[in-house]
N, C-alpha and C positions, 0 to 999 in steps of 0.2 A: 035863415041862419046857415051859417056856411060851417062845414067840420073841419077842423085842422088838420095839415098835412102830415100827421104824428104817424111815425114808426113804428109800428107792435106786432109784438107774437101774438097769434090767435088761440085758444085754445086747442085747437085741431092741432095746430104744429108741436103745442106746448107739450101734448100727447104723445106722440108720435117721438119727438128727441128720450121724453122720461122711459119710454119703452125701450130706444136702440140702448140707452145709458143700462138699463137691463138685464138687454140681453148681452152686451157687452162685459157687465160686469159678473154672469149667470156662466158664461163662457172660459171668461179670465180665471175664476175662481175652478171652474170644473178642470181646465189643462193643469190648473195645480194641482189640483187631489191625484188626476194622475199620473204625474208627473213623482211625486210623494208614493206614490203607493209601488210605481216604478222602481224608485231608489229603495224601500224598503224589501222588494223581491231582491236586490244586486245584495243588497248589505245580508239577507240571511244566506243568498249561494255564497258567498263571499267567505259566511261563517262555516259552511258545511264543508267549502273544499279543504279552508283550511285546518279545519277540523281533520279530512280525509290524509291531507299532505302528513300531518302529525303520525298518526295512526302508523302511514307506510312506511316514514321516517324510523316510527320506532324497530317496527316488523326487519328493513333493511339492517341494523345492527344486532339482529340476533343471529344466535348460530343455527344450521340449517335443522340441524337435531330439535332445537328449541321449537321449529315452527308450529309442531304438528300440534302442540299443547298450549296455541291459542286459547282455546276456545270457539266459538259462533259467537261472543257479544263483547263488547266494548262500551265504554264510556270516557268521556273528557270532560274535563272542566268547558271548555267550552259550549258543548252541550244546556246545560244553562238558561244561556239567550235564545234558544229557540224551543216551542211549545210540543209537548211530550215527544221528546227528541229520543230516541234508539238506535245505539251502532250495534251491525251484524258484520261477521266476519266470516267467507267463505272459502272455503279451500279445496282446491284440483288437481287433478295432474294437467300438465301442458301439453296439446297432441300426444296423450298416451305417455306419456315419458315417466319414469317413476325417480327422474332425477331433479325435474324442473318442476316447482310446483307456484301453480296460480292463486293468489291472495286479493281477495276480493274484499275491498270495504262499503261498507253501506251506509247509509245515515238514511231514516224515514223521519221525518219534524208533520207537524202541522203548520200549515204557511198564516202569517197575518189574516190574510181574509178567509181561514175555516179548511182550505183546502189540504189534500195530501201532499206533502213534499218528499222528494225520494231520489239522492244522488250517490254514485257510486265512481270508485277509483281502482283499480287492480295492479298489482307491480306482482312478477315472477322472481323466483331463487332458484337457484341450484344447488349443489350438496355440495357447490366449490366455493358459493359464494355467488355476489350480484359483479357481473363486469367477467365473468370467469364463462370456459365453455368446459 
C-alpha cells in the first residue's frame, strides 16, 4: 500500500504558527495599552497647563496692589477632570526687588495610574504693570 502524495500541516507546525499568532497578537494589543495610557498622560498635562495658562491670565489683568491678596490656593472648573486636583499659588519678590514680584501656579492631581502629578507655571509683575520697566 502506497500513501498519497497529500500536502499537510503537521501538528508540530500547526503549534508553532497558533503560538507566533499569540504572541503576535499578546504584543499588538500590549503597544496599544501603551500607547492609550501614553495619550492619557498628554490629555491630563494638557488639562493642567491649561488650567495654569487660566490662572496667569487672570493674575496679568489685576492691578499690582491686587496681587498681594491672592491668596496660596485656587481652583477651576477645570480641575474637575483630574483626581483630587489642588491649585497653590506662591508669591516672591524677583532677585530682591520689592517692585517685581514672582507668581508661581501649582497644580498637584493624582495621575490615571495612582501616581503624583505636580506641574507649575510662574509669570512676574511690577508695580507698572507686565511689559513696563
Amino acid at each position: 500500500m502506497k500513501l498519497s502524495n497529500t500536502k499537510a500541516f503537521t501538528i508540530l507546525e500547526t503549534l508553532i504558527a497558533i503560538a507566533l499568532v499569540i504572541i503576535l497578537v499578546i504584543t499588538f494589543f500590549g503597544s496599544f495599552l501603551s500607547a492609550f495610557n501614553y495619550l492619557r498622560r498628554i490629555i491630563e498635562l494638557r488639562t493642567v497647563n491649561l488650567i495654569l495658562q487660566e490662572e496667569v491670565s487672570k493674575v496679568r489683568n489685576l492691578e499690582f496692589s491686587d496681587i498681594q491678596s491672592l491668596g496660596s490656593s485656587f481652583s477651576s472648573s477645570g480641575m474637575s477632570s483630574l483626581d483630587n486636583a489642588t491649585g497653590t499659588i506662591t508669591e516672591s519678590l524677583y532677585n530682591g526687588e520689592n517692585k517685581i514680584i514672582k507668581i508661581t501656579f501649582g497644580v498637584d492631581w493624582t495621575t490615571f495610574d495612582g501616581k503624583p502629578g505636580h506641574q507649575t507655571m510662574a509669570t512676574l509683575m511690577t508695580d507698572h504693570g507686565i511689559n513696563k520697566k
